[in-house]
OpenMM code with the backbone's topology and positions (N, CA, C; nanometers):
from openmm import Vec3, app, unit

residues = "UNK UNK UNK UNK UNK UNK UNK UNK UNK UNK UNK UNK UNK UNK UNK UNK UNK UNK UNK UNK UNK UNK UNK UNK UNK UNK UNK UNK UNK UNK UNK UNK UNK UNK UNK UNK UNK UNK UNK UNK UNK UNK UNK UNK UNK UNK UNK".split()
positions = [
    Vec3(0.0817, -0.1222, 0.0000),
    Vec3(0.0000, 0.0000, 0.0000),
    Vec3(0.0851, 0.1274, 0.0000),
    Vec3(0.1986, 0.1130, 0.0778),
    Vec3(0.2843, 0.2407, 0.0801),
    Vec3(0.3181, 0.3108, -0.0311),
    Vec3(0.3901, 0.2013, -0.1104),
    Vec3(0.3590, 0.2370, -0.2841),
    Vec3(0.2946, 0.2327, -0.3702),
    Vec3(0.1717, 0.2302, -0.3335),
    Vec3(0.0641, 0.2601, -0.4257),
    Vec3(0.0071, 0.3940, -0.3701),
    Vec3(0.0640, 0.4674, -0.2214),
    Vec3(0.0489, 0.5709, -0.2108),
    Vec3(0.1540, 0.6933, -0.2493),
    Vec3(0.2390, 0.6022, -0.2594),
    Vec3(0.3409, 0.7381, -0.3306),
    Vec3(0.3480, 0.7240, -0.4794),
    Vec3(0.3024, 0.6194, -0.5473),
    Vec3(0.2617, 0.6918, -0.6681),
    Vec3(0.1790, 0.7453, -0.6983),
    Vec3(0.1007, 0.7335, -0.6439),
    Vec3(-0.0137, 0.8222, -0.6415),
    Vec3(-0.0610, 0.9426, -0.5833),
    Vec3(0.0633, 1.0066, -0.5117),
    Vec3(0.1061, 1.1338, -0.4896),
    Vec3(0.1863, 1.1821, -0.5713),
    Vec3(0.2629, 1.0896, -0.6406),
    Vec3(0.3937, 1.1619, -0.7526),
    Vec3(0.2738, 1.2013, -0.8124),
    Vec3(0.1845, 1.1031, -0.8690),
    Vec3(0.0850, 1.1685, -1.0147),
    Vec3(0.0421, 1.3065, -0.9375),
    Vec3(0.0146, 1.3419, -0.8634),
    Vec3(-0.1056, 1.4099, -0.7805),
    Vec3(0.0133, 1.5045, -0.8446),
    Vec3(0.1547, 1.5182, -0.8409),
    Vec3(0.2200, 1.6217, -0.8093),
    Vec3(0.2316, 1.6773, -0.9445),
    Vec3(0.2750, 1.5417, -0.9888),
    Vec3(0.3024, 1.5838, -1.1393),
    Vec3(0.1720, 1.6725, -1.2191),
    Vec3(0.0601, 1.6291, -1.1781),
    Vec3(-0.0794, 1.6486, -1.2607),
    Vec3(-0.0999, 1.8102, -1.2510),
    Vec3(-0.0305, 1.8605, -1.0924),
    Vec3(-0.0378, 1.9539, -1.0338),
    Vec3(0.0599, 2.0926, -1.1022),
    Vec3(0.1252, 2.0347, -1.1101),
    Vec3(0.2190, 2.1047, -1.2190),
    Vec3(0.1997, 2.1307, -1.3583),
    Vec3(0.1684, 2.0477, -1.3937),
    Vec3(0.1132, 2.0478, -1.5343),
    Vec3(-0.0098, 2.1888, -1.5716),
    Vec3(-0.1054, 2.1539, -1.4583),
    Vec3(-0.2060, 2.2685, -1.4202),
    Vec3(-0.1470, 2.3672, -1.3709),
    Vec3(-0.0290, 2.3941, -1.3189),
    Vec3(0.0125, 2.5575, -1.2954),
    Vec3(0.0305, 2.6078, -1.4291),
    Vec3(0.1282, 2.4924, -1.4700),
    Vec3(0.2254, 2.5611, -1.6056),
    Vec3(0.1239, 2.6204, -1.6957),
    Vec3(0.0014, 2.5256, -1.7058),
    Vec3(-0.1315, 2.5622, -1.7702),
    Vec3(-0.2138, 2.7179, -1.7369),
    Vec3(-0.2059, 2.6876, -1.6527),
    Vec3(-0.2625, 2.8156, -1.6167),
    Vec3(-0.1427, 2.9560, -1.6034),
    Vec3(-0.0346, 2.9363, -1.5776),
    Vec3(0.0661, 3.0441, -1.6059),
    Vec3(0.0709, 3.0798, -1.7567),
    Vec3(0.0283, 2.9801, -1.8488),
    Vec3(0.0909, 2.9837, -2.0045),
    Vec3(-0.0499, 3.0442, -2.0594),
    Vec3(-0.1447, 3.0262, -1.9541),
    Vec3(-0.2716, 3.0432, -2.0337),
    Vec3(-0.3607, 3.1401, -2.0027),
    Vec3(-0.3503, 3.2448, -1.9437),
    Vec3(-0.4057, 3.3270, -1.8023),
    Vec3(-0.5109, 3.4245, -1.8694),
    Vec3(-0.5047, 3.4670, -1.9884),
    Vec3(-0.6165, 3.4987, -2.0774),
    Vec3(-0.7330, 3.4215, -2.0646),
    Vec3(-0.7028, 3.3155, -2.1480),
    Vec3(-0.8193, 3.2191, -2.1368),
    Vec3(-0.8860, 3.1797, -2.0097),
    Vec3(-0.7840, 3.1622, -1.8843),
    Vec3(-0.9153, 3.1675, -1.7995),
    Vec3(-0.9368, 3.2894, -1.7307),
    Vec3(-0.9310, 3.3997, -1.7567),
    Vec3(-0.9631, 3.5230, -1.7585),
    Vec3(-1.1195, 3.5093, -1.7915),
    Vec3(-1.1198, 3.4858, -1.9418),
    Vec3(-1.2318, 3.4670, -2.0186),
    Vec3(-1.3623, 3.3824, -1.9739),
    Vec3(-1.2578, 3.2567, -1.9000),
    Vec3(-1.3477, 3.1568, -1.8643),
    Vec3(-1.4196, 3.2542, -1.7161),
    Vec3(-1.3883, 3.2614, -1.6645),
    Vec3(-1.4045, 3.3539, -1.5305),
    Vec3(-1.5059, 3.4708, -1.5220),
    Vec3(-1.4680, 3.5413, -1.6609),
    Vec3(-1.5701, 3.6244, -1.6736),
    Vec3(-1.6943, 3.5574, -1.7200),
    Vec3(-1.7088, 3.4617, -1.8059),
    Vec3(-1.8053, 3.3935, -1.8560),
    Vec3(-1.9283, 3.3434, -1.7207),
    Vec3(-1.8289, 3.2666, -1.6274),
    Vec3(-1.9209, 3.2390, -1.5313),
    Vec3(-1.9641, 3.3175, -1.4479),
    Vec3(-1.9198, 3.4530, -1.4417),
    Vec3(-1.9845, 3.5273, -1.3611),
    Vec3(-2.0430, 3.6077, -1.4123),
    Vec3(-2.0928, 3.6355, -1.5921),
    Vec3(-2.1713, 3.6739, -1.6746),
    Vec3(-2.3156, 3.6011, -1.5818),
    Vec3(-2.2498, 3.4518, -1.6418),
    Vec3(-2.4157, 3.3530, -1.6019),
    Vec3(-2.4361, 3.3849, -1.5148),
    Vec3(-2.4050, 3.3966, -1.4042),
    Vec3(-2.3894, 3.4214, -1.2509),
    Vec3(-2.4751, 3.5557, -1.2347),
    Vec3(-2.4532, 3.6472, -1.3198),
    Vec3(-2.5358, 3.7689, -1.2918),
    Vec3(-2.6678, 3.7532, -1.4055),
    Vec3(-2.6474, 3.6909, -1.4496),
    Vec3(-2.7692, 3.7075, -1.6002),
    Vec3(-2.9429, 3.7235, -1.4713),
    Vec3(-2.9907, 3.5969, -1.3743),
    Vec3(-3.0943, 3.5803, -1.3171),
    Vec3(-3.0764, 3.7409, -1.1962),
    Vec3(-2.9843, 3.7768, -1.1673),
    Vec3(-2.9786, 3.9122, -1.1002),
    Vec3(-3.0511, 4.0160, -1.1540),
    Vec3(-2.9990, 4.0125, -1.3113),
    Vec3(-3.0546, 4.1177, -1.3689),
    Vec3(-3.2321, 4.1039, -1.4442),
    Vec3(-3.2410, 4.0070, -1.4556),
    Vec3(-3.4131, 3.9839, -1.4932),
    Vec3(-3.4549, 4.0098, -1.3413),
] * unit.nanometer
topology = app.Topology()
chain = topology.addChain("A")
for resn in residues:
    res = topology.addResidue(resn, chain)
    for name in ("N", "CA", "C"):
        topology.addAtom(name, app.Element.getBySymbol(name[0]), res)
């Protein structure tokens, strides 16, 4: 079990990284995404 828990923290780490680099390389897009949901988010506010 011990090593089936540390690989499965390496992935955790690795996966984790992958998603920074993603989001450092990509920070527009979820800019976009961000505003999008808090478009929807206000749409029932405003009716």
């Amino acid at each position: 079990m011990p090593g089936d828990v540390a690989q499965l923290f390496r992935f955790l780490v690795a996966k984790m990284r992958t998603v920074t680099g993603f989001c450092s390389l990509k920070p527009r897009i979820l800019e976009r995404i961000y505003a999008i949901k808090e478009y929807d988010n206000a749409i029932p506010f405003s009716r």
